[in-house]
C-alpha positions in Angstrom: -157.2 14.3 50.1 -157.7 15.3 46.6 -155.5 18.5 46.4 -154.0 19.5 42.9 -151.3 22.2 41.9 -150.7 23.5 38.5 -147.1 24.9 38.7 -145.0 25.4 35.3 -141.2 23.9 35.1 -138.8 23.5 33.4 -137.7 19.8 32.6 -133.7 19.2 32.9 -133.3 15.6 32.3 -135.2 12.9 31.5 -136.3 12.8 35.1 -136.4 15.7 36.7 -138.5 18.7 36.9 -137.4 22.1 38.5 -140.6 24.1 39.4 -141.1 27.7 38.7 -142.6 28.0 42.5 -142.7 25.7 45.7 -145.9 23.9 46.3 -147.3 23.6 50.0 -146.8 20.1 50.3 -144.6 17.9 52.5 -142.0 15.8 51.3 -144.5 12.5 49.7 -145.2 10.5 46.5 -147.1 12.8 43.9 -148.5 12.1 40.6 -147.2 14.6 37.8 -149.3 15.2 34.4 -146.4 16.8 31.8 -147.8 19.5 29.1 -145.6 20.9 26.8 -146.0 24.9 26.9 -144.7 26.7 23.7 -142.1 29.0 24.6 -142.5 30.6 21.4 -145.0 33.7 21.6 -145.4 34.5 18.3 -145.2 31.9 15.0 -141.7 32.4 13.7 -141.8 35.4 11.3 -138.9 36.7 9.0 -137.2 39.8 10.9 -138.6 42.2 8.6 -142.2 41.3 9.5 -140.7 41.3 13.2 -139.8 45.1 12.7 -143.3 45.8 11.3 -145.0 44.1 14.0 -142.8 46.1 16.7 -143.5 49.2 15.2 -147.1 48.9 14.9 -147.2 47.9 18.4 -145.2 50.5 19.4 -147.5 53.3 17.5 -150.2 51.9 19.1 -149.5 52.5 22.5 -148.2 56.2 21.5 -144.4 55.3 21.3 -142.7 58.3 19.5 -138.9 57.4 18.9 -135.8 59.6 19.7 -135.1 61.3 17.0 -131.0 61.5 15.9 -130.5 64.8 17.4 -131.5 63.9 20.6 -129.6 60.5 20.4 -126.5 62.5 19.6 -127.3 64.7 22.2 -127.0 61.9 24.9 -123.8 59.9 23.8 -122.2 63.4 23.2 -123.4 63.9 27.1 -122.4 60.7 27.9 -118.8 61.3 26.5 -118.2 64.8 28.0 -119.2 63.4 31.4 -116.0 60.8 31.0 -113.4 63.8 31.3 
């Protein structure tokens, strides 16, 4: 039987490998192929060019921001509702 699982992990020690998921297997001997994933989603970027990106991304999908008089609005909401 030829079966093969990809399943990502995250390596702890030198030796061991906690999976993200269980695989339907019994308890055996199993070969294991390691590839590095990139945790990283975008290349590192300074935070201003952060800001820019998030803000593009968020005009593109129609994102209008609170403005300051309905932020005030809320935390002075929020406060009354403490008494």
């Amino acid at each position: 039987m030829n079966d093969s699982y990809a399943v990502t992990g995250t390596l702890t020690d030198a030796t061991t490998v906690r999976l993200d998921q269980p695989l339907p297997l019994s308890v055996g001997k199993v070969r294991v192929t390691v590839e590095v994933v990139s945790t990283a989603p975008h290349p590192k970027q300074t935070l201003e060019e952060y800001l820019a990106d998030l803000r593009a991304r968020q005009a593109a999908r129609g994102h209008v921001p609170r403005s300051r008089e309905e932020i005030d609005a809320q935390v002075r909401a929020e406060r009354d509702s403490w008494e």
